[in-house]
N, C-alpha and C positions, 0 to 999 in steps of 0.2 A: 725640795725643788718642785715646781709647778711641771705642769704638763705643757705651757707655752714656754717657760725656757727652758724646757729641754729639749722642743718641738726647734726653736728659735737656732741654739748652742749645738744640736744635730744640722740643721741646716749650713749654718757658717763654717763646722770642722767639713763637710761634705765637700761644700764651694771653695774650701782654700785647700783641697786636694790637687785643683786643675794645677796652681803655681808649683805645688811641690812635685807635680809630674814635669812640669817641663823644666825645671832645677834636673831633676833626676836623667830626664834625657839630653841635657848639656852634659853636667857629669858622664857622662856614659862617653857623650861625642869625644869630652875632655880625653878619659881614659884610652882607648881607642887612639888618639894623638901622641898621648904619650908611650903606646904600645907597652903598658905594664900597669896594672890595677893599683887601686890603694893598697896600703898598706893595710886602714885600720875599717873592719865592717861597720857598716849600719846597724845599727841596732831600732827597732822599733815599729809602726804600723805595717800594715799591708801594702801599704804603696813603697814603703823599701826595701820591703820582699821582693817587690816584681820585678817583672822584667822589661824593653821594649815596648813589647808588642802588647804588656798589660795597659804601662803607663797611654801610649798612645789612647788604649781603648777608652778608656778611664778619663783622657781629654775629653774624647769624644761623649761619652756617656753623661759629662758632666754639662758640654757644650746642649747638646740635647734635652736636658732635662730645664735650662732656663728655656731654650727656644721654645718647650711646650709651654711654660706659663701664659696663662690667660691677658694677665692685667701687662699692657705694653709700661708704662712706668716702672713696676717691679724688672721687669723682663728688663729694663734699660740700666736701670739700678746696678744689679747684678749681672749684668754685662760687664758692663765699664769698669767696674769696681773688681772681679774675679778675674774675668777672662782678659780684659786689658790694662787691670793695673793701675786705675786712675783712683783718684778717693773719692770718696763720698760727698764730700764738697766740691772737689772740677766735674765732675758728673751732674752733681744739683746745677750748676753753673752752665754746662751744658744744655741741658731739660731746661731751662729759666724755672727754676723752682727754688724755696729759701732752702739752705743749708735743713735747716731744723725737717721740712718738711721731708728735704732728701735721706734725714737719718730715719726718717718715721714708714718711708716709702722700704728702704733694706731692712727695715725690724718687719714688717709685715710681707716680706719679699723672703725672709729668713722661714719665718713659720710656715710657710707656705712649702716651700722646699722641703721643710721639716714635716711635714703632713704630706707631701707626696714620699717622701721615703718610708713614710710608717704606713701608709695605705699600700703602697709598695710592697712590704714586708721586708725592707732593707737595714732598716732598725727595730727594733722591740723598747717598749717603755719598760725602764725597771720597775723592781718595785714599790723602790721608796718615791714615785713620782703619782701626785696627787690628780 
């Protein structure tokens, strides 16, 4: 594996954090309604370890981290695409840009993300990445 897709593959597991926190904070509302927990646990990352008050943060952390990108196309990209859910094609649609371009805009909007988390120190490259 390269250092751009893994710079790329770290950026997109990061951004598709925001959806599975606010999954997690239905669930939660759900349970609360039904005044009696699942039955069966989560098993798996840190974001279903947490709690609340992580996921909340974890919105917000993730919300923050597109609003600081530089380049406004990436920034709209990954907007529209993470935090509200649209594809990558009603987004290109949006922006009046071609499909092809809007997919070429979220791979360089990925790496990007992916390079602030490692300048960050949020992630670490392994070793087997060249």
């Amino acid at each position: 594996m390269d250092q751009e897709t893994f710079l790329s593959e770290a950026g997109r597991e990061y951004l598709c954090g925001y959806q599975l926190c606010l999954d997690m904070l239905n669930v939660r509302r759900y349970e609360r309604r039904r005044k009696k927990p699942f039955g069966e646990e989560f098993c798996g990352e840190e974001i279903l370890e947490g709690n609340e008050a992580f996921w909340r943060a974890r919105l917000f952390e993730i919300e923050h981290l597109i609003a600081s990108l530089r380049n406004g196309r990436e920034k709209l990209i990954l907007y529209y695409h993470y935090i509200r859910g649209e594809s990558i094609e009603r987004t290109s649609d949006l922006l009046g840009i071609s499909r092809r371009t809007g997919y070429r805009i979220h791979k360089r909007g990925l790496l990007t993300v992916g390079a602030v988390l490692l300048r960050e120190n949020r992630i670490a490259l392994p070793d087997n990445v060249e």
